[in-house]
C-alpha positions as CSV (number, residue, x, y, z in Angstrom):
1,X,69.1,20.8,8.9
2,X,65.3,20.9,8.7
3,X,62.6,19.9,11.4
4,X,62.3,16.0,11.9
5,X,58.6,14.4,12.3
6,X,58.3,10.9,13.3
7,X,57.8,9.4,9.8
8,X,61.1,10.6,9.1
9,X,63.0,9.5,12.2
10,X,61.7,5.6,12.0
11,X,62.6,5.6,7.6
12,X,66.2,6.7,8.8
13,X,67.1,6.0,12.2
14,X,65.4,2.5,12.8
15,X,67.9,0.6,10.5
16,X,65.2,-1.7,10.0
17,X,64.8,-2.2,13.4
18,X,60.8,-2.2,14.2
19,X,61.1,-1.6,17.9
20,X,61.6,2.2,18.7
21,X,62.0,3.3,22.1
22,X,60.6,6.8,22.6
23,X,63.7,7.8,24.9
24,X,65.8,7.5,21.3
25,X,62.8,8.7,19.7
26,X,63.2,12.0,21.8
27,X,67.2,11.7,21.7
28,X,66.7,11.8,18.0
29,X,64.9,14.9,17.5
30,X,67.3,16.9,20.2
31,X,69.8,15.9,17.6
32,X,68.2,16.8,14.7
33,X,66.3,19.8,15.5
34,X,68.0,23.4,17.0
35,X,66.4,23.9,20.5
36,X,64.3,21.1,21.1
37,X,64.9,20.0,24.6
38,X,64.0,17.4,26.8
39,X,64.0,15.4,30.3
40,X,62.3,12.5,31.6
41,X,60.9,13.1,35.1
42,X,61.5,9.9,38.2
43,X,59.7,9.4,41.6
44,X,61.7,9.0,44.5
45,X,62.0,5.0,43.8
46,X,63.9,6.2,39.9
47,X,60.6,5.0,38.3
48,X,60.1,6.9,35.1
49,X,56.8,9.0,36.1
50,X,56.9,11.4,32.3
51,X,58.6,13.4,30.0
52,X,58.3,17.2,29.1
53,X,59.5,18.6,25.8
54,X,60.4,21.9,24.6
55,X,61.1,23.2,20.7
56,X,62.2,25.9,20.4
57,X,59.1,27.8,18.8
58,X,57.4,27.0,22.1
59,X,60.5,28.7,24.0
60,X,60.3,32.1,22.0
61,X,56.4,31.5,22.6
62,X,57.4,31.4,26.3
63,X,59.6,34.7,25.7
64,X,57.6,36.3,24.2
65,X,53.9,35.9,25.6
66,X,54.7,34.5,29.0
67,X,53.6,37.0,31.2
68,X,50.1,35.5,31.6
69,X,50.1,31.6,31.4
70,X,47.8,28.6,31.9
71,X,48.7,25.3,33.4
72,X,46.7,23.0,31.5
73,X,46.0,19.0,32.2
74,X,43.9,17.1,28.9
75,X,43.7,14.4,26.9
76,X,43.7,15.1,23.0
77,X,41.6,13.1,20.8
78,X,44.7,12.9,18.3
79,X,46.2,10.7,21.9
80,X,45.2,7.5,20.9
81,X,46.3,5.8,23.9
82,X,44.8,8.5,26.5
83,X,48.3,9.3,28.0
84,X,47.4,12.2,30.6
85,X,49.3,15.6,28.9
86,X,49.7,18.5,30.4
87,X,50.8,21.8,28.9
88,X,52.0,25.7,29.8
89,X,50.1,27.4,27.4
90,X,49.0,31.4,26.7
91,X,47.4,33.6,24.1
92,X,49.6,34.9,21.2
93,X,49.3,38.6,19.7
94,X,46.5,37.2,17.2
95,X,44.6,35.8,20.6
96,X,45.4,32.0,19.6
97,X,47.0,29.3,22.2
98,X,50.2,28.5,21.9
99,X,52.3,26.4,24.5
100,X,55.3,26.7,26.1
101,X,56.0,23.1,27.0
102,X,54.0,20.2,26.2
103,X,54.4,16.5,28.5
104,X,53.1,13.4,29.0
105,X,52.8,12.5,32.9
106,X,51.6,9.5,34.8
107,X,52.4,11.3,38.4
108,X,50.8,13.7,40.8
109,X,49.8,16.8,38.5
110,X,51.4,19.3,41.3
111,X,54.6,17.7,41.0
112,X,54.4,17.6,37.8
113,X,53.5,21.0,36.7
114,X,56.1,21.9,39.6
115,X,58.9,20.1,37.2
116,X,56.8,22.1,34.0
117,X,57.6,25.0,35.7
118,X,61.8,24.5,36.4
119,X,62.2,23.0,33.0
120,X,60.9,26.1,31.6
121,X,62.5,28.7,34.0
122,X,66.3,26.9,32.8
123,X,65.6,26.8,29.3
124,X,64.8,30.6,28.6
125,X,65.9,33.5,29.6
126,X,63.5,36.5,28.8
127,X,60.9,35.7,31.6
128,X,61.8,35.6,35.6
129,X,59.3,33.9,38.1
130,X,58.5,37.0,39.3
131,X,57.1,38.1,36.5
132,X,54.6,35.5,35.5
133,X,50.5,35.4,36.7
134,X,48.5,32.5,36.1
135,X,45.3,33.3,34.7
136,X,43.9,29.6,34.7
137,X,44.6,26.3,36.5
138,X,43.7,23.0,37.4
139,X,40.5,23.0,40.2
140,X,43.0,21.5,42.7
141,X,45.6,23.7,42.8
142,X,45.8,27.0,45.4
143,X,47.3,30.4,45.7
144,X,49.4,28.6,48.3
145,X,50.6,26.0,46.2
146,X,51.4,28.4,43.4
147,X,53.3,30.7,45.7
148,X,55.2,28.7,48.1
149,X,55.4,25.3,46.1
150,X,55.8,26.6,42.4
151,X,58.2,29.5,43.7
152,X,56.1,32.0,42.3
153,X,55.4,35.1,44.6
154,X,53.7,37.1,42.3
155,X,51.4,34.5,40.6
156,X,47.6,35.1,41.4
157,X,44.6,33.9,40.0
């Protein structure tokens, strides 16, 4: 079975139906494409805070060039509604970004990269936290937080 894209998913899976949540949006494509994965991220209270999404291109980017990565907050222009993303990304072999894992978040950016972070770590299997450095982050974030809070003891920027 080919990839899905959205045009595809509302023509057959609506039924009709104008009204398309994106949790069945994202339950779709898990079905219909190999590897992509999912989760929805709650606060404390259960209130949905974001969702982060893997195919699985980004995991054998991951795999493969995740020695050195980048924890990225932005807001695309192709975002029409200015959701906050925020992304794992690193260079490829021809020195182009490529991500790992791509979300949309309306929560704290440390927890957020925190739950980036785990969601990666239990979906591949090629790269250990030890192994990772972070050559770029968010202005807010510390060594500290990166060691102690993101569980990586050998990340430094």
């Amino acid at each position: 079975m080919g990839k899905a894209t959205w045009k595809e998913i509302m023509n057959n899976e609506s039924g009709g139906n104008t009204f398309f949540t994106f949790n069945e949006y994202m339950s779709t494509l898990s079905k219909m494409n190999k590897g992509f994965a999912y989760q929805f991220l709650q606060d404390k209270s259960g209130r949905y805070t974001g969702c982060i999404w893997m195919t699985s291109t980004m995991r054998s980017n991951f795999e493969l060039f995740g020695s050195y990565i980048s924890l990225d907050a932005m807001q695309k222009t192709v975002n029409t509604l200015a959701w906050p993303e925020m992304a794992i990304s690193m260079y490829n072999e021809l020195n182009s970004i490529c991500v790992a894992c791509e979300s949309i978040i309306c929560s704290k950016r440390k927890d957020s990269y925190r739950a980036m972070l785990d969601f990666i770590f239990t979906r591949t299997e090629k790269r250990t936290k030890e192994e990772i450095y972070i050559v770029a982050v968010d202005g807010f974030l510390t060594q500290d937080v990166i060691t102690n809070d993101f569980g990586l003891p050998n990340a430094h920027y």
